[in-house]
C-alpha positions as CSV (number, residue, x, y, z in Angstrom):
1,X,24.7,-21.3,-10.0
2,X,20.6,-20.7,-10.1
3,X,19.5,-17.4,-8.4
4,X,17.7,-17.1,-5.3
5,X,13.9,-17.6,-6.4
6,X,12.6,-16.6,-2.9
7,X,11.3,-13.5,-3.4
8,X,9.5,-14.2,-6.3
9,X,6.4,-13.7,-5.0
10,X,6.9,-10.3,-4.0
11,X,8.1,-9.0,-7.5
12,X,6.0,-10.3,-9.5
13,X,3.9,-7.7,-11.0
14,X,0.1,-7.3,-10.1
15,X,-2.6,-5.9,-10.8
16,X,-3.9,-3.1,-8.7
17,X,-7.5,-2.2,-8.2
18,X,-8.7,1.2,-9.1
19,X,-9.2,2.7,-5.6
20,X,-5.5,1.5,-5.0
21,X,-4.0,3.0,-8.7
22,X,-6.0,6.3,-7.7
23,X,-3.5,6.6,-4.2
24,X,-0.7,5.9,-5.7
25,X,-0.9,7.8,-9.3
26,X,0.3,4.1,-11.2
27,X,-2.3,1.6,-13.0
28,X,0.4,-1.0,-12.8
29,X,0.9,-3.6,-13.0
30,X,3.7,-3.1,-10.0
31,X,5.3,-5.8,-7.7
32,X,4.4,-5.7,-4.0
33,X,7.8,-3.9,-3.2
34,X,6.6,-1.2,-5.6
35,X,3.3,-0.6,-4.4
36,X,4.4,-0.2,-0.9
37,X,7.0,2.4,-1.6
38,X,4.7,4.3,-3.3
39,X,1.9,3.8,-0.9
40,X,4.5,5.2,2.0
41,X,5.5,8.0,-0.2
42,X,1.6,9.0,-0.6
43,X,1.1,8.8,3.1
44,X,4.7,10.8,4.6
45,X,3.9,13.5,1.1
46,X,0.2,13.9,2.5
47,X,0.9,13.4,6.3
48,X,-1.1,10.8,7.3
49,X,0.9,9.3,9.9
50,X,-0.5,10.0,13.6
51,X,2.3,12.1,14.9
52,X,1.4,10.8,19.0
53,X,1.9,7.3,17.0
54,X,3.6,7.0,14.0
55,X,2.8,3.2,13.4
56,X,-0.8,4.5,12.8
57,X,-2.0,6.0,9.5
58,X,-5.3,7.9,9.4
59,X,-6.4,7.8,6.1
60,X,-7.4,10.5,3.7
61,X,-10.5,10.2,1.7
62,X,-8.4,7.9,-1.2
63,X,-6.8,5.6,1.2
64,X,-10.6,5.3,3.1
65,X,-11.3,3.4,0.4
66,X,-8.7,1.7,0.2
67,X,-8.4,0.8,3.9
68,X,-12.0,0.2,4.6
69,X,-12.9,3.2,6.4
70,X,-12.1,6.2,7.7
71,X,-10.6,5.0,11.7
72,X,-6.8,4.8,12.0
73,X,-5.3,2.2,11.1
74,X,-2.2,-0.4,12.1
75,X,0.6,0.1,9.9
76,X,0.9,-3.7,10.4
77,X,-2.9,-4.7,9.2
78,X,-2.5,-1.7,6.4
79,X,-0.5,-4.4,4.7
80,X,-3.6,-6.8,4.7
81,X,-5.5,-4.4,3.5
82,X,-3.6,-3.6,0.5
83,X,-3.2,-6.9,-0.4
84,X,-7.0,-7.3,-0.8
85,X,-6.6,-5.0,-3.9
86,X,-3.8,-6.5,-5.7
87,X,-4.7,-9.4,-7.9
């Protein structure tokens, strides 16, 4: 019997931009599933969570650029964000 192929997508390898490889210490290429453990490890090691609201991260200088500014953001639209800086 075949294996499951659907979540291929997700751990495929790709390549990471540099403002993204400089928050998470890795020039890839990572899958998706990587990316965003180390992403979540950078933001709970350098507490950028909003401790009023924890679904919010309020980014540090690296993940500005990352993010697209320097306002909290959405732990939800963080994930759209990221994605613009994998290829």
């Amino acid at each position: 019997m075949a294996k499951k192929q659907a979540n291929s997508k997700f751990m495929k390898p790709m390549k990471i931009s540099e403002e993204l490889a400089a928050v998470l210490g890795d020039k890839g290429p990572l899958p998706r599933t990587e990316v965003t453990k180390k992403l979540w490890a950078y933001i709970k090691k350098h507490k950028r969570q909003d401790p009023d609201n924890r679904r919010n991260i309020i980014p540090d200088e690296k993940l500005a650029k990352v993010f697209g500014g320097k306002r909290a953001i959405n732990m939800f639209d963080m994930t759209k964000k990221v994605n613009n800086h994998l290829s």
